[in-house]
Every structure is written in structure tokens, then in C-alpha cells.
N, C-alpha and C positions, 0 to 999 in steps of 0.2 A: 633625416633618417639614415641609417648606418647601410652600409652597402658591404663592406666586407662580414664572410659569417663568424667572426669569433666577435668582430665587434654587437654583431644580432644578440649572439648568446651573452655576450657580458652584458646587454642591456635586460635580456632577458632574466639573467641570477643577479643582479640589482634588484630589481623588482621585486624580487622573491624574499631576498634577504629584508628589505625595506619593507616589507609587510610584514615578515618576520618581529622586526626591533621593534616597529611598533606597536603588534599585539601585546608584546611584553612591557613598552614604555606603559601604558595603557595599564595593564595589569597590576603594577608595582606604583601607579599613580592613585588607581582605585582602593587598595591596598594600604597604602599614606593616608587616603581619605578618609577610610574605616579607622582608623588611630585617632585623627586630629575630632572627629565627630565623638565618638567613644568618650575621649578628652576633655571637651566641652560640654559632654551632657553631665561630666563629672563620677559616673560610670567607669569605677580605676578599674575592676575585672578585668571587664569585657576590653577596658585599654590596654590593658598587658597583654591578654589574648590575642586582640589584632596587632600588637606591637610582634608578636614572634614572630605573626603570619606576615608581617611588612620586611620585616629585618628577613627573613628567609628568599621573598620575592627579589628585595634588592641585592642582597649577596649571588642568586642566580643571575638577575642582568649584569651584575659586571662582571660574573665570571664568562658569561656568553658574549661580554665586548658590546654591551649595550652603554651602561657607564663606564666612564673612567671610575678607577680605585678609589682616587681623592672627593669625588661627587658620590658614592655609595658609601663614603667612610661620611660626611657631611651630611648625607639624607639622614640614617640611620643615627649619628648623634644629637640630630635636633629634635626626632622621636623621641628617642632614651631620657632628653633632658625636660620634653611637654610630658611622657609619665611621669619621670620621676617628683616634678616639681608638685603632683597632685597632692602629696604627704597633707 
């Protein structure tokens, strides 16, 4: 346990931020989920619809420092490429 106070408070806004990323990993995973389901049910609409709604969650987590650029540029093209392939 930390005995100096800046070392308290930095354990304490870890914590915070860690709850933080995760609500949002969480969110942008749920997100993915609604796509790849959409996908499979063969249902293109509703898959382009949750595709915007995925592609928008994931461009916020990495602009908030949840992904790297190169892992949010990778998520969102392997969506773009399971709609598109539905033709």
C-alpha cells in the first residue's frame, strides 16, 4: 500500500481512468457484436446500420487513447470487408 499522498491519488485516477477504458472497450465490443450477428443472420440492413454504429464507437475509443490507431484502423476494416462480402 502507498504511503506517500500523490502516490494515493495516482492509485486512485488509475482506477478511474481503468473503469473508464473499460466501459468503452465493452461498448465498442458489444457494438462489433451487433455487426458480426446482423452478418450471419444475413440481414445486410440492419448490418450496414450497426456497421456505422461500430465504425463511430471505434473511432471514439481511439481518439480517447483506448486503441492504438493501427488496432481501430484493423477492427473497422475487417467489418467493412464481412458487410461488404454479403453482395
Amino acid at each position: 500500500m502507498a504511503n506517500i499522498k500523490s502516490a494515493k491519488k495516482r492509485i486512485k485516477v488509475i482506477a478511474k481512468k481503468t473503469m473508464r477504458n473499460k466501459m468503452i472497450k465493452s461498448a465498442t465490443k458489444t457494438s462489433i457484436k451487433k455487426v458480426i450477428s446482423a452478418a450471419s443472420n444475413g440481414n445486410k440492413e440492419e448490418a450496414k446500420a450497426c456497421l456505422v454504429a461500430a465504425v463511430r464507437t471505434i473511432d471514439k475509443a481511439c481518439s480517447k487513447g483506448v486503441y492504438h490507431k493501427n488496432n481501430a484502423s484493423r477492427k473497422k476494416s475487417r467489418l467493412y470487408k464481412l458487410v461488404n462480402k454479403m453482395a
